[in-house]
C-alpha positions, 0 to 999 in steps of 0.5 A: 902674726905679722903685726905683732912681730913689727911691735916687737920690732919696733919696741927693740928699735925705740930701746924699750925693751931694757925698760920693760925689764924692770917693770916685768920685773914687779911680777916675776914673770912676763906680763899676762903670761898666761891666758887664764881665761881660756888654759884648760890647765889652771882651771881646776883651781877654781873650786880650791879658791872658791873654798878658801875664798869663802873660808877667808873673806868675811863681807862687811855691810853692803856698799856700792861703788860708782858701778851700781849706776852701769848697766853692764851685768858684768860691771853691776857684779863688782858693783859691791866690791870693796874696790873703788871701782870707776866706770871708764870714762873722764871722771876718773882719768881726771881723779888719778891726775888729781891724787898722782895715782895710776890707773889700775884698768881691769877688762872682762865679761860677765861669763868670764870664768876666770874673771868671776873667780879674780873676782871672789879671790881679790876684788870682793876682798876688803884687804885687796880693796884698801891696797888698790884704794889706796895706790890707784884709780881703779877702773872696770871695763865690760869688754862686751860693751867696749871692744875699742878699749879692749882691742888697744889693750889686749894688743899691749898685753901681747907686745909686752908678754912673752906668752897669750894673753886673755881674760881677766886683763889687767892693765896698769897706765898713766892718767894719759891713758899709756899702759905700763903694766900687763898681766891676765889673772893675777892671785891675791897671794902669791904662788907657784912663782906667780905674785899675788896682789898682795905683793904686787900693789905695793912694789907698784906704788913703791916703783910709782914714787920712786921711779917714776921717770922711768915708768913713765918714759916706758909707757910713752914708748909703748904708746909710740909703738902702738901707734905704727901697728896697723898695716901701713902703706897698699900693697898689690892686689892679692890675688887667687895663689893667696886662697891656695897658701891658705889652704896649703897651711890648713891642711898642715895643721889638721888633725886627721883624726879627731878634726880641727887644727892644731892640739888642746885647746881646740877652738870652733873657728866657723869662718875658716870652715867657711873659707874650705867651703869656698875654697872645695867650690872653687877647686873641687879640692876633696881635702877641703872638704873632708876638713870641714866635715871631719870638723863638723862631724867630731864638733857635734858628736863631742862634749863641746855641744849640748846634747840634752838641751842644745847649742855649742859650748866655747871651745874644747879643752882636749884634742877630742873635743870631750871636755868643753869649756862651759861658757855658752856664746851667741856669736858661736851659735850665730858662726857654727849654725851657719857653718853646718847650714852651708855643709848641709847645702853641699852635702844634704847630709840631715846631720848638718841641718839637725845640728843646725836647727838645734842651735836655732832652738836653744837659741830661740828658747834660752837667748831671746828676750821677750823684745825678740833680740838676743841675749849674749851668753850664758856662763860656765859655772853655777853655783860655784862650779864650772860644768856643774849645770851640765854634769850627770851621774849614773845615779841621776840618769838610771832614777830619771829614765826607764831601764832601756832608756837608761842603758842606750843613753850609758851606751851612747854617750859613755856614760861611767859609773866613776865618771868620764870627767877627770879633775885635772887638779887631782888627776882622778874621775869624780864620778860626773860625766858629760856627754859625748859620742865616740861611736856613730848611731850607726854602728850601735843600731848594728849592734843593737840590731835595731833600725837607726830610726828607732835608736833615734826616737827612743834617743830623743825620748829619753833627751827630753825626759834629762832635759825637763830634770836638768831644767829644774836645777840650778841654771848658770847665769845669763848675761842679759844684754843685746849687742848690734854685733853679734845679733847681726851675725844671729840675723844672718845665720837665721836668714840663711836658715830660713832659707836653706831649710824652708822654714819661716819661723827662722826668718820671722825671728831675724825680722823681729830683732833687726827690726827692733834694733832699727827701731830702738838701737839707733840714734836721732841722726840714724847712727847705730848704738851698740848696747841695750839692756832694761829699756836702755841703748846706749854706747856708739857703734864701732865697726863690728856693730856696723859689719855685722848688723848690715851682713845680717840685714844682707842676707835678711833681704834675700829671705824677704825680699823686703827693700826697707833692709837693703835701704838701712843696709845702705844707710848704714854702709855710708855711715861706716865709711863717713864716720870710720874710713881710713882716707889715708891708708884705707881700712876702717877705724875701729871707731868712729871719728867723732866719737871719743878719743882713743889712745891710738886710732885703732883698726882690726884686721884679724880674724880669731874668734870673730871675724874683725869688722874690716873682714865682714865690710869688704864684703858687704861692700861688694854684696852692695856694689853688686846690688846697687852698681856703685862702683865705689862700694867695690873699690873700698873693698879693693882698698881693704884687700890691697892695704892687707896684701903683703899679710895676706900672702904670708899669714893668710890663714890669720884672715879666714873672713877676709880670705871670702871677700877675695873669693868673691872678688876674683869670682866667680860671682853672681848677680840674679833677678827673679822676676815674677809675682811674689807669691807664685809657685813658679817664683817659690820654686825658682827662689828655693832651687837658689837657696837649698844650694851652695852657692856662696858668691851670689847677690839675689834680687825679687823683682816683683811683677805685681809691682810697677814700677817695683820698689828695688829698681830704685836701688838696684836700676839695672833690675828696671827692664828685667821684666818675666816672660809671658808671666812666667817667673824669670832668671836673670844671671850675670857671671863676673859682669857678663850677663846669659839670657833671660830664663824660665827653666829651674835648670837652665838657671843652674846651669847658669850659676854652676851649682856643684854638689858633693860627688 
């Protein structure tokens, strides 16, 4: 990515590189140089350290450290830690200036598998415990709960590592907060050319005492060169060739056979099938297309997703999408459920919308608190095991099912006798298997000589059957807390499926989490918190919060129709550009301007495995330009474009969520009034012609005729004279700002909007 190739740029200009020699040197090896947390290679080792952990480490009586005051489960884990943990905040800053110490800042998230497993190795060791006491403040971070840090800190382990960076993430920095130091996991011994913690600490203290001037000349060069990161001065506009680039690198990197882009470890990415989605609207290119469904097709038949109880796991360790890496995220289920309702709408392909609602089911029944928000993940492991809770033997499925039920779920999933689950460490089968699909149901009902409908009814006879039995073992760990991020993207996933499958109950669930957020998740003064947990919300929103909550109050509109979601939609998008605009360069700030001071004032722009808070505003601000015609709401989300410009057009693939809000930017695009009695026939039937079609760059507004004067003219003042046709439900339909006639025809509409369906 561009930015990053500026920090190294800039780093050789300020000499910084000599300098970050030595302090690489204290580890042996570049700094964070593997991504732990995510590198399907080292996983294996974790059931070797759990061993030896248990047979070295002999607890003392329990002791809290200042975490046992948090509310973070994440941080209440390392509570009982030897370790001197502070929570981030100025009391511990002001502790290291106090003793000389640098701050050991440690950044992770409940579910983490290989922060659980720095955890047990070092951090719940008494030795490790006296070396960190005794040379550093040490400081634990939820990276769930605060992104701002981890975003500034994730970017220096990137500018002084030669390799990936992930989770754990090990920081080591002044008290003024300069980073000098970065690794990912780290042993609490040394091996395979990887220095331990033990070794590690007390070169670090050493090199603190002795050759301070040095560390901390670096750490302010570092700083320095954070500072001029983010994109600089606007650019042009980017316009149409930009979609076509990204498409061009795309489809260079797919993989024909097995779906998705690049080699293993192969991640979901949801909001760039979103883009192909648009992109196949636009051009008619069948190639984007079949990305998008080769993609959706293996996804869904591999291991990655839960076959027995439902929902996606965090990514695919392999090529084939068998062995998953077992962590369960909401924001997954939120992004790919909207990715398969979108492929479904196109397609009306029941694939797509059984998957889809599959994950609205493991999402409503495992991850939704008795309040109606959302719980953020689940781990990979239970009881000490990655994938134990998800395993199954041959044994276990011939005791639980009948004789035929046992051989078509063997058949089916590839089931074997040894196992279909390979220890990367031993390089042998263990006997345990996950399930997965190499042979459509298709074919195996050909084969059977059995109609598919039966092969799915005993199929999901026999699921239930595992299910109920896999219910009763023990479960991995939950991590309990709501986020305003990533409830806002489950909002707009439910929204959206209550409206392409017709199904209330979808939509019932959205309202209930936003409106308990509005409710409970809001200061005196109406700005968003970012965290609740026990009764407790807390920490001030960042741009995410604010993106993707009001995406999710969006697209709640739509299925409701109530105005109240518009109004806090609106309420909020003037909060984020009050609080969080950039009024130099453009752009928002990762947080806002009178919140805590940073390191570096921060923006994101990048679209991994969430697409950044920039991406989402720029086009919740031309959804609510369209609605409301404030001129102002589309020029902030041209600025967004224009500020991002020269990236886009050589890296656009980086951007895949920015790359939808220039889709609907350059349009073609819609705004459409059906006017008529809500609870109509012909109004129902006009609003679900709409919604059982995919047509992505559209605002809907219900004009309700058995009000007067309706509540959205308020906001939407255009709508006032929009009024139905001899009390007959009406269309109106506005194309890139030129308006067609009004309508009552279901088709004419259509035709209006240029709905296409695969041919």
């Amino acid at each position: 990515m561009s930015w990053k190739k500026n920090l190294i740029s800039l780093l050789a200009t300020f000499s910084v590189i000599g300098c970050l020699i030595f302090i690489l040197q204290i580890n042996k090896l570049p700094a964070g140089s593997v991504s732990t947390s995510e590198n399907p290679v080292l996983q294996p080792l974790v059931k070797k350290i759990s061993m030896e952990n248990k047979q070295e480490t002999t607890k003392s009586d329990k002791h809290y450290n200042r975490l046992i005051n948090e509310k973070s489960p994440y941080l209440l884990k390392h509570a009982e830690n030897p370790v001197d943990w502070y929570p981030w905040g100025d009391e511990a800053f002001k502790k290291a200036r106090e003793e000389d110490k640098p701050v050991f800042l440690s950044i992770g998230y409940s579910t983490c598998h290989w922060c659980n497993v720095m955890e047990r190795e070092s951090y719940d060791d008494p030795e490790v415990g006296k070396l960190m006491n005794d040379a550093f403040i040490s400081v634990k971070v939820d990276r769930e709960e605060r992104p701002d840090i981890d975003n500034i800190y994730i970017a220096v382990c990137q500018m002084m590592s030669r390799n990936g960076c992930g989770w754990p993430l090990n920081i080591i920095m002044t008290s003024n907060k300069n980073p000098f130091f970065a690794a990912t996991y780290i042993p609490k011994n040394s091996r395979f050319g990887r220095l331990g913690l033990m070794e590690l600490i007390p070169r670090v203290k050493d090199a603190w005492k002795n050759r301070r001037e040095e560390i901390v000349s670096t750490a302010n060069r570092v700083t320095e060169a954070l500072k001029s990161s983010s994109p600089g001065t606007p650019g042009e506009e980017p316009m149409e060739g930009v979609l076509k680039t990204a498409f061009e690198q795309l489809n260079g990197g797919f993989d024909d056979e097995h779906g998705g882009f690049g080699q293993a470890p192969k991640f979901p990415s949801p909001h760039t099938l979103s883009f192909l989605l648009r992109y196949w609207s636009r051009t008619g290119d069948s190639k984007s297309l079949l990305m998008v469904e080769k993609t959706l097709h293996e996804m869904s038949s591999g291991g990655m997703y839960d076959h027995v109880g439902f929902g996606f796991h965090r990514y695919s360790t392999d090529q084939e999408w068998h062995v998953p890496h077992f962590e369960k995220m909401l924001y997954d289920q939120a992004l790919l459920a909207m990715a398969y309702t979108e492929a479904f709408q196109i397609t009306d392909k029941e694939e797509y919308a059984k998957v889809a609602k599959s994950i609205f089911t493991y999402v409503q029944r495992d991850m939704t608190s008795p309040e109606g928000v959302f719980y953020s993940a689940e781990d990979a492991d239970s009881e000490g095991e990655e994938g134990k809770f998800y395993f199954w033997t041959t044994d276990e499925i011939e005791k639980v099912l009948d004789k035929d039920e046992a051989e078509l779920i063997i058949k089916v999933f590839n089931i074997e006798k040894e196992g279909n689950y390979i220890d990367q460490l031993k390089g042998e089968k263990t006997g345990e298997n996950i399930f997965y699909l190499q042979d459509s149901l298709e074919k195996i009902s050909k084969e059977e000589g059995v109609s598919l409908k039966k092969i799915e009814l005993r199929l999901e006879k026999a699921r239930q059957k595992l299910f109920t039995i896999r219910k009763k073992r023990v479960h991995p760990y939950k991590d309990d807390k709501t986020l305003t991020d990533w409830n806002g993207l489950m909002i707009a996933a439910l929204a959206k499926g209550g409206q392409a499958f017709d199904e209330p109950a979808y939509t019932k669930a959205a309202k209930q989490a936003a409106d308990f957020i509005l409710k409970n998740m809001r200061t005196s003064a109406g700005r968003l918190l970012h965290r609740y947990r026990a009764g407790d919300a807390a920490i001030p929103a960042m741009v995410g919060d604010y993106a993707y909550f009001t995406w999710g109050l969006l697209e709640l509109y739509e299925a409701t129709f109530e105005v109240k979601y518009i109004d806090a939609a609106i309420e909020l998008t003037e909060d984020l550009l009050k609080h969080f605009w950039d009024k130099k360069n453009g752009g928002f700030f990762f947080s806002a301007d009178d919140g805590e001071k940073m390191l570096v004032p921060w923006k994101d722009f990048s679209d991994g495995a969430m697409p950044s808070g920039n991406s989402v505003s720029m086009l919740n601000l031309l959804r609510l330009g369209r609605i409301t015609g404030n001129a102002t709401f589309e020029e902030k989300a041209s600025e967004i474009g224009r500020l991002l410009s020269n990236d886009l057009k050589r890296f656009p693939t980086a951007y895949t969520q920015i790359l939808l809000a220039l889709d609907f930017g350059l349009g073609p695009s819609y705004e459409v009034v059906i006017s008529g009695k809500t609870d109509a026939k012909d109004t129902k039937e006009m609003l679900k012609a709409i919604r059982s079609r995919f047509i992505p760059n559209k605002v809907v507004i219900l004009r309700p005729a058995e009000q007067e004067p309706p509540d959205i003219v308020r906001i939407a003042k255009f709508a006032e004279n929009q009024i139905s046709i001899d009390g007959k439900s009406t269309a109106y339909v506005c194309l890139n700002y030129n308006c067609k006639l009004p309508t009552t025809d279901i088709n004419e509409m259509l035709g209006f909007l240029k709905v296409s369906k695969e041919s």
